[in-house]
C-alpha angles and dihedrals in degrees: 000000000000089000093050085056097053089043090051089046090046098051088040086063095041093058094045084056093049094042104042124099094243116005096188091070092065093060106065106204131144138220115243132249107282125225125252108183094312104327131112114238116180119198127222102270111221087213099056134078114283135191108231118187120251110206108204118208123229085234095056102072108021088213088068121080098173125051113244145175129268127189113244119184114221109203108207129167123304115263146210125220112204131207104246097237078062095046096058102042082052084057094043089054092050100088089053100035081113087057100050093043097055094044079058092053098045095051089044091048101044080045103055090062105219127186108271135073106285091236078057086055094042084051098046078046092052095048089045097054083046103049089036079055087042101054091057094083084069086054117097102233097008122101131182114252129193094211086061093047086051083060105041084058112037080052087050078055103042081046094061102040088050088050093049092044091043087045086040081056106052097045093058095046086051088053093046091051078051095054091044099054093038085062112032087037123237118323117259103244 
């Protein structure tokens, strides 16, 4: 049951990632500081406090005959740096995140065993990559694309070979350990 739950919540947050205006906003990680012949030099994070000038007017407080300048603390989202190494291996994923995602909820979906045939489960998996395609036409600044729903559905069947050979696997190694005991008799514990 455990497992039915994790698979629901992941697809939940798959779909909010497919369906939202700009996903990226949602996934606050920096870039990290970049490199200026041998320096570091870091650049201003969007995501971290920040000191923003707060000019006073001589208006404002009758005792004060000149402007002047207050610190004001902005709080803004928590943020992650990266180690660049890490950075760039996150951009190079970008292009095949549908892929990935897809080969995930297939393998939580086949393992969480529900109640219907497993070519039943590859089908409900197939309509849902293309209506969540699909609903992107109803998103300001999202558009379906043919080459996302190729990969929402060659990861649905990378998924579900992984899962058989995986399964396949682990039957035979369960046989083996079978064979084994059968023959060298149970282990002294």
């Amino acid at each position: 049951m455990p497992l039915k739950i994790v698979c629901v919540v992941y697809l939940g947050v798959l779909t909010f990632f497919l369906l939202v205006e700009k996903p990226a906003q949602f996934v606050h990680v920096r870039r990290p500081p970049s490199r200026v012949a041998g320096k570091t030099r870091s650049k201003p994070s969007v995501n971290a406090k920040r000191v923003v000038p707060n000019v006073k007017s001589p208006g404002s407080n009758p005792e004060v005959s000149q402007p002047f300048l207050t610190k004001k603390t902005v709080s803004e989202p928590f943020s992650v740096p990266l180690d660049p190494v890490v950075f760039s291996w996150l951009r190079r994923l970008r292009p095949v995140l549908h892929f990935l995602g897809f080969v995930l909820a297939t393998l939580l979906t086949l393992a969480a065993r529900w109640p219907l045939p497993a070519w039943a489960v590859l089908l409900w998996l197939g309509v849902y990559a293309t209506g969540t395609e699909l609903l992107q036409w109803f998103v300001p600044q999202r558009t379906p694309d043919l080459t996302d729903l190729a990969q929402n559905m060659t990861g649905i069947l990378v998924g579900a070979i992984l899962f058989w050979l995986g399964w396949g696997v682990a039957f035979l190694w369960g046989h083996l350990l079978a064979a084994f005991s059968a023959k060298n008799g149970p282990c002294a514990g």
